[in-house]
Structures are given as C-alpha cells and as structure tokens.
C-alpha positions as CSV (number, residue, x, y, z in Angstrom):
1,X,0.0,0.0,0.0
2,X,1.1,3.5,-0.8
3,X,3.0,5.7,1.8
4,X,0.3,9.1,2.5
5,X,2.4,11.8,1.9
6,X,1.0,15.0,3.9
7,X,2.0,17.5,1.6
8,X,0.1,15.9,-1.0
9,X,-2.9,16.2,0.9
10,X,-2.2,19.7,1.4
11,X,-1.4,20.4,-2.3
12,X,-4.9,18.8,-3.5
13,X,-7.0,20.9,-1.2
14,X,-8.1,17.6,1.2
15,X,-7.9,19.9,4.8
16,X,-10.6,22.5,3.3
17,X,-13.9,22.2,5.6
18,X,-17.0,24.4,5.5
19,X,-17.8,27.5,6.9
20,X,-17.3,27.2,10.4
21,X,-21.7,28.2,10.9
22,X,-22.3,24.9,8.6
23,X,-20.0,22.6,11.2
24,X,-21.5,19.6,12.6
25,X,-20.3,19.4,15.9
26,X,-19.9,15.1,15.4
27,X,-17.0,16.2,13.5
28,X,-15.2,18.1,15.9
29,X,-12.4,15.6,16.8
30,X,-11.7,15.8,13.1
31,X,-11.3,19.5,12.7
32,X,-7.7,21.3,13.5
33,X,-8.6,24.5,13.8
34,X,-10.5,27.5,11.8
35,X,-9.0,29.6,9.5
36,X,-11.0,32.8,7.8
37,X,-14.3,31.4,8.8
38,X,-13.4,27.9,7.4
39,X,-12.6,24.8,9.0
40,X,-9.2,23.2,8.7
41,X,-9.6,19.4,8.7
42,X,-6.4,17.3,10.8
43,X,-4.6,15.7,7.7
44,X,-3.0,13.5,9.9
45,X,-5.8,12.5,10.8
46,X,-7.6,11.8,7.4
47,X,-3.7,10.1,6.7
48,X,-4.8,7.4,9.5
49,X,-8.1,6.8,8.4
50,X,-7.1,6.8,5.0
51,X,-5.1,3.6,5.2
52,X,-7.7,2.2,8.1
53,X,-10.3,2.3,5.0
54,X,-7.9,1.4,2.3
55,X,-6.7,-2.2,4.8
56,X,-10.8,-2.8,4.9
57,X,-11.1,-2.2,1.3
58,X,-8.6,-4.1,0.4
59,X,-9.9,-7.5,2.1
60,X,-13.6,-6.6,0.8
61,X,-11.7,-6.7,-3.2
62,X,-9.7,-10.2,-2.0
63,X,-12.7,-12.0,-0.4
64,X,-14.5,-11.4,-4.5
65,X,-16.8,-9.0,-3.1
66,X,-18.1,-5.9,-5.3
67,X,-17.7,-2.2,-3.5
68,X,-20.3,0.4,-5.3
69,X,-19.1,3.6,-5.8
70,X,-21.5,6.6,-5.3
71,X,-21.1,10.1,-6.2
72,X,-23.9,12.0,-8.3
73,X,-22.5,16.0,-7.9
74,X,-20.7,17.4,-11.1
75,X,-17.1,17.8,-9.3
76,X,-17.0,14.3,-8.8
77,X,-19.0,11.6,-11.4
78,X,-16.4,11.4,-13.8
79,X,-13.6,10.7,-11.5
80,X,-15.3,8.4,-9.5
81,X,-16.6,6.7,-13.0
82,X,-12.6,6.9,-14.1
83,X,-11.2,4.9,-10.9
84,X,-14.1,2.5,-10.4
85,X,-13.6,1.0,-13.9
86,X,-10.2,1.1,-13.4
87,X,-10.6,-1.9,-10.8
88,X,-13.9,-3.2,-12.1
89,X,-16.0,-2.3,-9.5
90,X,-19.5,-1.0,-9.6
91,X,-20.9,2.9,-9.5
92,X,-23.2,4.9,-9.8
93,X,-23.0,8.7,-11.3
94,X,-26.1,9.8,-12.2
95,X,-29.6,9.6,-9.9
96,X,-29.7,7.1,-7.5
97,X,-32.1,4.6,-8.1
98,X,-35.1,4.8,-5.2
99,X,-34.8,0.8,-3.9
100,X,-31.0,0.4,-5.8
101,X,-30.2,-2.0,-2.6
102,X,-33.7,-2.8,-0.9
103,X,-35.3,-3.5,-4.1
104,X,-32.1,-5.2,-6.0
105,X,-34.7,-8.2,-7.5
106,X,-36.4,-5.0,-9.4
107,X,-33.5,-3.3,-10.5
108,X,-31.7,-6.7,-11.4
109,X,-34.8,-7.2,-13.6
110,X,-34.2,-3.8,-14.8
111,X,-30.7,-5.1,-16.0
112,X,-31.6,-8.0,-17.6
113,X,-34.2,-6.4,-19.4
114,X,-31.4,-3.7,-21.3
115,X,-29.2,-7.8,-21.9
116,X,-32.2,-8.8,-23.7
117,X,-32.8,-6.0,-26.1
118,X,-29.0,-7.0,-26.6
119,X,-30.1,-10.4,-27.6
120,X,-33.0,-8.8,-29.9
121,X,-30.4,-6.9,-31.7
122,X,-27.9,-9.7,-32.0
123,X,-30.1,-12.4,-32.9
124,X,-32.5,-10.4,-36.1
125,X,-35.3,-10.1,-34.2
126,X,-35.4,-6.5,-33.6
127,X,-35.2,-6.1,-37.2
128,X,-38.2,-7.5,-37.5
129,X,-40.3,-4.5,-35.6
130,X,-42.0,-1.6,-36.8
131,X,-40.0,1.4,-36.9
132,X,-42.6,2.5,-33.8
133,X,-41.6,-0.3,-32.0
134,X,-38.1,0.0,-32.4
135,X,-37.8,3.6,-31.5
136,X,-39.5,2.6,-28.0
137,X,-37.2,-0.4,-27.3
138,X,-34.2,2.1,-28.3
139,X,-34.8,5.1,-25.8
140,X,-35.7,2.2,-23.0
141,X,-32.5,1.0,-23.5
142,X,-30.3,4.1,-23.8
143,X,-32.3,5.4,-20.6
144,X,-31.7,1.7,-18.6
145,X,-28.2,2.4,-20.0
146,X,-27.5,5.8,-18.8
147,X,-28.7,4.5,-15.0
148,X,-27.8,0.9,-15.0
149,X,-25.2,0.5,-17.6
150,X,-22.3,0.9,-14.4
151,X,-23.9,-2.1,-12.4
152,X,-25.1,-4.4,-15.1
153,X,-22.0,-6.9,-14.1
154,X,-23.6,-6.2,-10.2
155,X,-25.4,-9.7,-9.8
156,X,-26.0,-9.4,-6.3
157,X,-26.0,-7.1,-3.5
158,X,-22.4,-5.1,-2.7
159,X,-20.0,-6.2,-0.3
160,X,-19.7,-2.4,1.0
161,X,-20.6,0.9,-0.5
162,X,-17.8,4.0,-0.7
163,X,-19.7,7.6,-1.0
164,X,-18.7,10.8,-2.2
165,X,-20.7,13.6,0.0
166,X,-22.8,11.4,2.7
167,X,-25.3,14.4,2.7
168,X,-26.1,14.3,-0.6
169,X,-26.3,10.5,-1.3
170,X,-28.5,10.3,2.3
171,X,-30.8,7.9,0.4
172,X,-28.1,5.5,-0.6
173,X,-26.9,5.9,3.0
174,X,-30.3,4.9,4.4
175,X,-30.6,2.2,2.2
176,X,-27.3,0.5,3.2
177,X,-28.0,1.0,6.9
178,X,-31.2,-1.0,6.4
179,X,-29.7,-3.9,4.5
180,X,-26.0,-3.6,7.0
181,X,-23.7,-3.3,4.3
182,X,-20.5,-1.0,5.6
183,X,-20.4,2.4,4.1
184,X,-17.1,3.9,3.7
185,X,-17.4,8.0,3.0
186,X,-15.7,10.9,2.2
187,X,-17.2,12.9,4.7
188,X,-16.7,16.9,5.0
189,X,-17.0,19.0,7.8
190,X,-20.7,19.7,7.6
191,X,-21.8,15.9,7.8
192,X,-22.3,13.4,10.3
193,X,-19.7,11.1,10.6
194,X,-21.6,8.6,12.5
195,X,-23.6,7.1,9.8
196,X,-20.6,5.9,8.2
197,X,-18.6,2.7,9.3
198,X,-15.4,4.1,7.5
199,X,-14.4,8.0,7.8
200,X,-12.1,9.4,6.2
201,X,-12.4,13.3,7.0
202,X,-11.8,15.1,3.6
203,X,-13.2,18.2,1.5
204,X,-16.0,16.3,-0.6
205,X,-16.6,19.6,-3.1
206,X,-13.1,19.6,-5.1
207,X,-12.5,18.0,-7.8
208,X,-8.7,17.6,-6.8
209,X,-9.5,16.5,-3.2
210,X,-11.5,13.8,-4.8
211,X,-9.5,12.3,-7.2
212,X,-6.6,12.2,-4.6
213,X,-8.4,10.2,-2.0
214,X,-9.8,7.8,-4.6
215,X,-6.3,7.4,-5.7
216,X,-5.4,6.0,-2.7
217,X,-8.8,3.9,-2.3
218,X,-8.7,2.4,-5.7
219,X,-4.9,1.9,-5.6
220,X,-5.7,-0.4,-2.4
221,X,-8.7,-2.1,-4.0
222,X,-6.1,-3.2,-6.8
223,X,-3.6,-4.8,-4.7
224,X,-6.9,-7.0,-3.1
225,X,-7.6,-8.2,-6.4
226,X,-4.2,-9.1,-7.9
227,X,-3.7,-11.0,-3.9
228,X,-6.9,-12.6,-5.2
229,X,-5.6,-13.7,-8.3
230,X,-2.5,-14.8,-7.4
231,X,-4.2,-16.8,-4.5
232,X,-6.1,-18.6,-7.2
233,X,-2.8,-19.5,-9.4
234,X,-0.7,-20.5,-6.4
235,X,-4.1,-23.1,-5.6
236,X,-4.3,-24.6,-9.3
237,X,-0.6,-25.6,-9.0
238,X,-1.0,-26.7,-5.8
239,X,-3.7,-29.2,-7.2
240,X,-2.1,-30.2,-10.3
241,X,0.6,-32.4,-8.2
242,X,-2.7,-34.2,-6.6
243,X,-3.9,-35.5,-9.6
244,X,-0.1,-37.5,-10.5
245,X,-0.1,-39.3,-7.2
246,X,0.2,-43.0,-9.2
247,X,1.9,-44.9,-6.4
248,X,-1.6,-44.0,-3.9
249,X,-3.6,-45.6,-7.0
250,X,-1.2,-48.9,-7.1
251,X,-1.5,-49.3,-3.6
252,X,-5.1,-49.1,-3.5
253,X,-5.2,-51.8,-6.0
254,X,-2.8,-53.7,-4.3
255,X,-5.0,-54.2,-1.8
256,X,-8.2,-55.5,-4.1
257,X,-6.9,-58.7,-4.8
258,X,-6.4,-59.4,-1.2
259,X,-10.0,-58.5,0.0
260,X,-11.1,-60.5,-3.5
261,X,-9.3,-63.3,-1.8
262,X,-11.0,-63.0,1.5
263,X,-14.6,-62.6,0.1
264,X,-14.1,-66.0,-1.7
265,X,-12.8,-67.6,1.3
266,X,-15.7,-66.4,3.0
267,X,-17.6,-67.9,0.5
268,X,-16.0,-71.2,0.5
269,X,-16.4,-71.4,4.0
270,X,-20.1,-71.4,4.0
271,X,-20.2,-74.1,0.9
272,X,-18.1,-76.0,3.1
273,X,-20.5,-76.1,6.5
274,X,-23.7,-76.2,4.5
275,X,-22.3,-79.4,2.9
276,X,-21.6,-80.8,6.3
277,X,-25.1,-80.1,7.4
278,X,-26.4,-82.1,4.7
279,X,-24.3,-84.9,5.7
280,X,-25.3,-84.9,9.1
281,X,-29.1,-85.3,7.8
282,X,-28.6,-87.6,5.6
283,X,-26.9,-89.7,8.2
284,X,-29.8,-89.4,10.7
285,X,-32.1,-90.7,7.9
286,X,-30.2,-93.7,7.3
C-alpha cells in the first residue's frame, strides 16, 4: 500500500472544511482548527483513516466482493466513474435509483431487461419490428443504460458501498444501513460522521480532493484483487501435483486382490459347513 504523503494532501486541497456556521459538531475531533471562517480538517488524521479504509477495502476486493461507488454531484462523477472501472468495480454517477439496494430483485430485472434488447439486436429479431416499435425499445435502452449501464455486471448485493458527500447521497446511505452493508465516505466538515462505518475526513466539493483520496482507495482495492488472483494460481498448481499421485492408485489396487481373496474364502467357507449339514441329515435318515 502506498505511503500518504502529507504534503500531498495539502497540495490537493483535502484539509478544506465548510464554513465554520455549517459545522456539525460530530465532526469536531476531526477538525484542526478554523481559519478565515473555514474549518481546517487534521490531515494526519484523514492520513490514519485513509489507510484504516484502504486495509478494509482491500480484504472486501480479496474475499470477491463488489464495492459500489457513489457520487452524483458534477465535481466528482467522472472521477469516480474513471477509478471505479479502473478496478472493475461498480458505480453509480447519475440519480440514485429509489430501492437500488432494498429492491435489488427489481432493479436486477431492470438489468436483464437492457441484456435482452442486446439479444434482440444480435439475434435479427429486432429487425423485425415496426419502426414505432423499435424507437420505444431504443430510448428504453439508452435510458436503462444511462442509470444501470455501471452495475449491469452487479449480480448481487455489494459487499460495501464507498460515498462521495454522505449528505447528498443520504438515500443511498439509508438504504445500506437498512440492508448492513459497511459504508465507507468521504465525509466533510458539515456531515455526520456517525452514519458511516469508514471516515475518512476530507473536502468532498473539489474535484482535486477527490481524485486524490480515490487514488489511494482504488490503488488499495487493486492490490486486493491481484492477492486474489495470485491466491487462485498458487491453488491450481498446488492441485495439479494431486492428480499425478500413481503410487496412492497402485497401492489401493494392491489391496483388491487381497479382499477378493477373503470374500471367496468367505464364500467357501459357508459351501463347506452347509455341505456338512447335509451330511449330518442324511446320516440321521439312514
């Protein structure tokens, strides 16, 4: 994992709070001091809780778990967009779907529904429509496209969710609370850091704050899923030897012959004493 370099929090604008009059006082021990009417954040601080988040991160992207991404204001969609499909995680940029989590069944029908029209278009059969027809199926698609399109590969619920702004993604928040998947946030000096698992106490507004945290997020959420791969590879070649054990197969069948052996003795045995019996009777007839 990458070494937080202070400075570089400085130089990307990270310690910037709010006015001091939109504070939320649950962010206090976060806060340095106030300059100007604005509050400083601790960098050293957000340093710490940086890699805290990054470590859990990490194991979420190891154990094959998705982590949605969630930032709908301007400064920060297309960076978040940028570093999630970097590591091939999940996000969403533009509204938040009402139910995204709580009603995932609906909005994994949602999904399938834009794959389908795919099929349609691959197979011929969309060619077969009315030109009516075919300019409903299109805007349905490009509008399931322009919501869904970044979780179509989402097949079930997230392993955690990572916010930009908790304020203004509150309903995304909620939802995740209800369902107890770990939220991990950027969260700024006027939000409440309690309704996050994870804070890490940044300036959620610029665009250069942003992209430097998520640096170090995403950078960590790569390293879990090349461990993950490499943790598969080192397992198939720790199989393969398994499979060439020939002497545990020739021992095995060294054994057959011997419990063949006893079987028919076995066998024999009970010819021999139902032959006596016989004898006996015949005997006693006589």
């Amino acid at each position: 994992m990458a070494n937080i370099n202070i400075q570089e929090l400085l130089d990307s604008g990270v310690h910037f709070g709010h006015l001091t009059r939109k504070w939320n006082p649950n962010m206090a021990p976060y806060i340095y001091t106030e300059r100007n009417g604005v509050h400083i954040i601790d960098l050293y601080k957000t340093a710490a809780k940086i890699e805290e988040t990054s470590e859990a991160l990490k194991k979420i992207a190891n154990s094959g778990r998705k982590i949605l991404f969630v930032a709908t204001k301007k400064q920060a969609k297309d960076i978040v967009a940028e570093k999630a499909k970097a590591v091939n995680m999940p996000y969403i940029t533009e509204r938040w779907p009402g139910g995204m989590l709580t009603n995932f069944v609906t909005i994994r029908k949602a999904v399938k529904k834009m794959a389908s029209i795919d099929r349609m278009k691959q197979d011929g059969s969309f060619d077969a429509l009315s030109k009516r027809e075919k300019l409903q199926i299109n805007r349905q698609r490009e509008k399931l496209e322009k919501n869904l399109g970044s979780i179509s590969d989402m097949t079930r619920l997230p392993g955690a969710l990572f916010v930009i702004d908790i304020k203004k993604e509150h309903i995304a928040v909620a939802e995740a609370q209800k369902l107890n998947i770990p939220i991990f946030a950027m969260v700024d000096t006027n939000s409440d850091p309690r309704l996050v698992d994870y804070v890490i106490p940044a300036n959620d507004d610029a665009s250069k704050s942003i992209d430097k945290v998520l640096g170090f997020v995403t950078d960590a959420i790569a390293e879990g899923l090349s461990e993950r791969k490499a943790d598969k590879e080192k397992g198939k070649e720790t199989k393969a030897p398994k499979k060439e054990k020939a002497p545990a197969k020739d021992a095995v069948k060294a054994e057959k012959p011997n419990l063949e052996e006893a079987v028919v003795n076995t066998t024999e045995g009970t010819t021999t004493a139902k032959e006596a019996k016989a004898e006996e009777k015949a005997e006693e007839k006589k």
